[in-house]
N, C-alpha and C positions, 0 to 999 in steps of 0.2 A: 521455886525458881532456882536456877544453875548457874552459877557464877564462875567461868573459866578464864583462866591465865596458861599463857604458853611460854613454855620453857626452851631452850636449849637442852637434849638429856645429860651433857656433859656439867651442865650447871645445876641439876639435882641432887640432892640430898636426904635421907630419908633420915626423918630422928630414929637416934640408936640406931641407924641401920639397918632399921628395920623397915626391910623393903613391901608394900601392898601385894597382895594376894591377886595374880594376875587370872584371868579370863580369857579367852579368844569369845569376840561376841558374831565374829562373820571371822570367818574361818582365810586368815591371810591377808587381813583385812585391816580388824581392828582388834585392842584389847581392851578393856578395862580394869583397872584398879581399886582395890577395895579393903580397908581395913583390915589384918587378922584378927583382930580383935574384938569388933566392934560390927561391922559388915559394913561401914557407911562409906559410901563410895569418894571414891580419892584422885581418879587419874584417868587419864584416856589415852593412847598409842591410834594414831590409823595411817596406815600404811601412804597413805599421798600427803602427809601433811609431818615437817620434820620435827616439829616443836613438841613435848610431851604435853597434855592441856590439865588441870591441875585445877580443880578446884576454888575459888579462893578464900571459901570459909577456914579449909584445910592447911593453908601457908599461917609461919610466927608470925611474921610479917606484912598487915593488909594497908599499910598508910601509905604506900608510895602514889605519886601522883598517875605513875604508869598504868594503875589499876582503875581508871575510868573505863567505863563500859563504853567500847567502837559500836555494838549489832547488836541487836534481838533476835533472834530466831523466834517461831510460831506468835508473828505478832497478832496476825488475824484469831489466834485464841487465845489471846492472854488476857488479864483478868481485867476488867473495869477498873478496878480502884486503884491498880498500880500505872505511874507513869513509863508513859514507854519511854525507852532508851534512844536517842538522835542518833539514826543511820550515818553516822561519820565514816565509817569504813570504807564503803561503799563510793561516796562520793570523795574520798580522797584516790580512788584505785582510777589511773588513767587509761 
């Protein structure tokens, strides 16, 4: 499972500075973000959407109350034993 938070990219910080090792995964499209070091993915860029999406095993900080899960994506395959996540996103958009 993938657990994303969206940023502002002016409110990004990379420890040390050290920025993910970027991708084009559709060409003008989207990027993604990946560890130099390690390969484990870290970030997402797509082109219609302004927020950087960010992992959030990947942030120092995962306690804020802001970090409840809004959506699910692929709910019809997701696994039995895990509870799904209450489509609030969805039904807050008018």
């Amino acid at each position: 499972m993938m657990w994303w938070a969206g940023f502002a990219p002016e409110d990004v910080s990379w420890t040390n500075g050290i920025e993910p090792t970027w991708f084009e995964t559709f060409e003008g499209e989207a990027q993604r973000g990946f560890c130099p070091n390690c390969g484990s993915r870290l970030a997402a860029i797509d082109s219609d959407i302004p927020e950087i999406g960010i992992v959030v095993p990947a942030l120092d900080d995962t306690t804020g109350d802001d970090l409840v899960p809004v959506n699910q994506s692929f709910r019809d395959s997701s696994v039995r034993w895990l509870p799904q996540v209450p489509d609030i996103q969805s039904s807050s958009v008018s």
